[in-house]
SEDO-59959 format. One record per atom (N, C-alpha, C): residue in three letters; x, y, z. Coordinates in pm, whole numbers, plus 50000, padded with zeros to 5 digits. Example, Ala and Ser with C-alpha at 12.3 -4.5 7.8 and 13.67 -1.06 7.14 Angstrom:
2
ALA513194943150780;ALA512304955050780;ALA513204967050780;SER512854977550708;SER513674989450714;SER512905000350787;
end
This chain:
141
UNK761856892298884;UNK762326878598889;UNK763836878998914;UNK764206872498999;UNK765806872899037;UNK766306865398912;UNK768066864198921;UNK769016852298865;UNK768506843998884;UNK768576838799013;UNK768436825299011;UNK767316819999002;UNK766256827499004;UNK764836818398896;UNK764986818098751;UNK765776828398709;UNK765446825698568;UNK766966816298549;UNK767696810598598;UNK768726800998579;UNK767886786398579;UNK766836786598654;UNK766056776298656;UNK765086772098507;UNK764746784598436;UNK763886781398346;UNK764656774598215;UNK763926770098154;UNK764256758098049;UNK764536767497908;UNK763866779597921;UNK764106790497791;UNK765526796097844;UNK766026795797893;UNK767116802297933;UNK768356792897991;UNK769256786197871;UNK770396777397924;UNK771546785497991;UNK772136778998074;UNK773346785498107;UNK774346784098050;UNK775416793798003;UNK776636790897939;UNK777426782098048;UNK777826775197952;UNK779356762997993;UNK780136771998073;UNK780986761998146;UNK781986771398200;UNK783076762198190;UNK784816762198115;UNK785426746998105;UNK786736751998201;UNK786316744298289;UNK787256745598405;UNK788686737898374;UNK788586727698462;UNK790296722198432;UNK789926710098361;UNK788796704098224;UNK788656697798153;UNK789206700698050;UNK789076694597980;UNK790016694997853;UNK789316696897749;UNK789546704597668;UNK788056704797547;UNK788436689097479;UNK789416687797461;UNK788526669997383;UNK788336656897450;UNK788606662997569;UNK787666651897677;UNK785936656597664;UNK785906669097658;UNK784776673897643;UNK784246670397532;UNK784686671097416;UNK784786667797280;UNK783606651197287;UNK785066645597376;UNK784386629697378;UNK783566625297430;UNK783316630597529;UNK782186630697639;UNK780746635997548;UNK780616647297504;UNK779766647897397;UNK779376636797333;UNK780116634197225;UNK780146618597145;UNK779626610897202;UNK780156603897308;UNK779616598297415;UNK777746598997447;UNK777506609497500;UNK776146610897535;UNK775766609197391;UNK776226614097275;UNK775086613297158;UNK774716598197125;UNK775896589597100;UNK775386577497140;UNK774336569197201;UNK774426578797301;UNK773096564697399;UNK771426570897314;UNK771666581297238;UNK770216588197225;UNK769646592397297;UNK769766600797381;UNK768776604897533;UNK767956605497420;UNK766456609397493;UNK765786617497460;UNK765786629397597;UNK766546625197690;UNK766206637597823;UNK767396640397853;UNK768196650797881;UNK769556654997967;UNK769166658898092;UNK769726657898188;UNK769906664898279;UNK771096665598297;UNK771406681698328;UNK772866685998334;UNK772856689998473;UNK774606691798500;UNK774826691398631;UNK774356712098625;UNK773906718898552;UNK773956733498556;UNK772976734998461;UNK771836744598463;UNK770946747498411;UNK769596733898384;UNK768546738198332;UNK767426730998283;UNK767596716598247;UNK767006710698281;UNK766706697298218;UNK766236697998081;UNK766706693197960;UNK766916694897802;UNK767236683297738;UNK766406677397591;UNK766776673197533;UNK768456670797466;UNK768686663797344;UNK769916659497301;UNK770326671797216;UNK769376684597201;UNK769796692897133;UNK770756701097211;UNK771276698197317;UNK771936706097399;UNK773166700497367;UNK773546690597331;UNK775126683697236;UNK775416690697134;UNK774666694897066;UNK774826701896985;UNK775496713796965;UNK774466719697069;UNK774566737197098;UNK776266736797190;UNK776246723897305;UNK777666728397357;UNK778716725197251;UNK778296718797174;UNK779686718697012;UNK779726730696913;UNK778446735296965;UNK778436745296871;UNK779166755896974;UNK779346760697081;UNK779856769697162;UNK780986767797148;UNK782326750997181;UNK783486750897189;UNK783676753797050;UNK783696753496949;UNK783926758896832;UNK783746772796815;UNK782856776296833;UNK782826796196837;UNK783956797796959;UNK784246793097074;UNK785006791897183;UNK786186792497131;UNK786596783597030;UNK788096777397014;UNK788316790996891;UNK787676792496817;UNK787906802496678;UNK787986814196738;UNK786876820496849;UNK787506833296876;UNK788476834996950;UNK788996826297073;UNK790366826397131;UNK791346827797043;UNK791406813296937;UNK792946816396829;UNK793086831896769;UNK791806834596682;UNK791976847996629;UNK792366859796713;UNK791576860996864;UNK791926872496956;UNK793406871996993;UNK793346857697040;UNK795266856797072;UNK795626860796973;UNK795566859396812;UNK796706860596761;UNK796596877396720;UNK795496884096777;UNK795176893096714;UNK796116906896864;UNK796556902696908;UNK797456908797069;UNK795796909997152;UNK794546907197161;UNK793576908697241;UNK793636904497387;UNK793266906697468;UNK793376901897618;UNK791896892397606;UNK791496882697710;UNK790876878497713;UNK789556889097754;UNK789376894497801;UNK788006907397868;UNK787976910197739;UNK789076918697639;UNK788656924197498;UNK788096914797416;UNK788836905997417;UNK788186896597313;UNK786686890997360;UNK786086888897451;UNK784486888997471;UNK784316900297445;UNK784236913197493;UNK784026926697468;UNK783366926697304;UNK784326924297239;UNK784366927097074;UNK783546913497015;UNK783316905397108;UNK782576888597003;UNK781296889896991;UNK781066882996856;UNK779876880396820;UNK778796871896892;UNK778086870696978;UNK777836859397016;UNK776846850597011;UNK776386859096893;UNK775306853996765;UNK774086846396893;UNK773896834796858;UNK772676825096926;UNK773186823197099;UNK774466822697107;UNK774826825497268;UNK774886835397348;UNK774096847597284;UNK773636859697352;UNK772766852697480;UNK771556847497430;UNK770846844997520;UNK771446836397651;UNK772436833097638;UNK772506820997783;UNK772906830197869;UNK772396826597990;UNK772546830098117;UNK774166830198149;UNK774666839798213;UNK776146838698284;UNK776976838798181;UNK777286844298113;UNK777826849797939;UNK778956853797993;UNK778826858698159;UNK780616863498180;UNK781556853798189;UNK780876837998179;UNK782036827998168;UNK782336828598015;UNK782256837897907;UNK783176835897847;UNK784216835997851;UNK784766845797926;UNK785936857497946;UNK786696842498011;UNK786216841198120;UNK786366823398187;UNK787236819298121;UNK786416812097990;UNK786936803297921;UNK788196806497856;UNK788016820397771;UNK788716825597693;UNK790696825797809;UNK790246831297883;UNK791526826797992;UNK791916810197989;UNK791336804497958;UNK791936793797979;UNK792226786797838;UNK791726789997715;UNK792066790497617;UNK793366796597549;UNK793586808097653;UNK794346814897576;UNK795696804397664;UNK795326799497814;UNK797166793897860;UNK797016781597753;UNK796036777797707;UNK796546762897654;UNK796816769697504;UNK796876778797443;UNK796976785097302;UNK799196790697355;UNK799396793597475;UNK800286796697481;UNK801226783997528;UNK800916774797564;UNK801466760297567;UNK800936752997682;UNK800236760897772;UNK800336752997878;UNK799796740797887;UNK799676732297964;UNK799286717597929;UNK797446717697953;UNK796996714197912;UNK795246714797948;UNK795056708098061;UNK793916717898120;UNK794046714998241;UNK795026722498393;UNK795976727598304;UNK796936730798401;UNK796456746398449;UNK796906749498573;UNK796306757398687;UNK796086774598534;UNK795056782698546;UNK795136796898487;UNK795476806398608;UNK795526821398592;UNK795326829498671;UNK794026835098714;UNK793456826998851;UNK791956825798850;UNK791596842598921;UNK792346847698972;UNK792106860799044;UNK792036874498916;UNK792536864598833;UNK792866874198722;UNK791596872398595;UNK790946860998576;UNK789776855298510;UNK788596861498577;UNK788936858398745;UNK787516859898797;UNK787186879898785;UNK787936889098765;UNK788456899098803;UNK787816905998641;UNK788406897398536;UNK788016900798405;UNK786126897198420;UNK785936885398439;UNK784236881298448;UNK783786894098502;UNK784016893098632;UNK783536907598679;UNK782946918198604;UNK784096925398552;UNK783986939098489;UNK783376935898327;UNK783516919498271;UNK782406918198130;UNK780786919598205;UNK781166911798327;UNK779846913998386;UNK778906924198456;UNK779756938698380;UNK778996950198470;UNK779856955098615;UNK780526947098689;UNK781166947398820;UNK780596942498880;UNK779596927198837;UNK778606917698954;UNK780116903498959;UNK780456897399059;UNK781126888099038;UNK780406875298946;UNK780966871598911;UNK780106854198839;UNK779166850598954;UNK778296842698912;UNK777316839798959;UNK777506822098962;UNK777426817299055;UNK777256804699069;UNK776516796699142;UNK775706789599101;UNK774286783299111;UNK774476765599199;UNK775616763399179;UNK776106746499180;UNK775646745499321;
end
């Protein structure tokens, strides 16, 4: 079975990837959807899923936000700090090398930069890579 069938299946979500959003736009946007009550999501990336998927992505920016502060403050690079994380129930998602992703962009807004504002993407995509074995990220969109 290739990637991209099993990116399709509903047992298998894809990890987030937080580009030039802001985690508490993200934050709110969450909030937001919990409100209306889906009972159905459809996301712009992975399976069509219930409201338990609000959840699970709050539950990610929080493991997200706690291991960036600690790795930054710990001198970690973003590649080490996935390297060394726990990733407990987010083992399973598909495309896990956007942690490293994220963690880059966590770490410019942990060093001041404004959210949102441009990372070093040659340098993120470069780290994904090599968490990922030496396959580049995979993108499905």
């Amino acid at each position: 079975m290739n990637r991209s069938h099993r990116a399709q299946s509903p047992s298998r979500p894809v990890a987030k990837q937080w580009g030039p959003e802001i985690p508490d736009d993200v934050r709110q946007a969450l909030d937001r959807l919990r409100a209306f009550a889906p009972d159905v999501i459809v996301a712009g990336h992975g399976p069509v899923t219930d409201a338990s998927a609000i959840d699970t992505t709050q539950q990610y920016l929080l493991r997200l936000e706690n291991l960036a502060r600690d790795a930054y403050a710990a001198g970690l690079t973003p590649l080490e700090a996935a390297r060394r994380a726990d990733l407990g129930t987010f083992r399973a998602l598909l495309n896990t090398e956007r942690l490293v992703g994220n963690l880059h962009r966590a770490y410019a807004e942990i060093r001041g930069g404004a959210p949102g504002s441009p990372v070093d993407l040659a340098a993120a995509i470069a780290d994904m890579a090599a968490y990922g074995g030496g396959r580049l990220p995979e993108c499905l969109a």
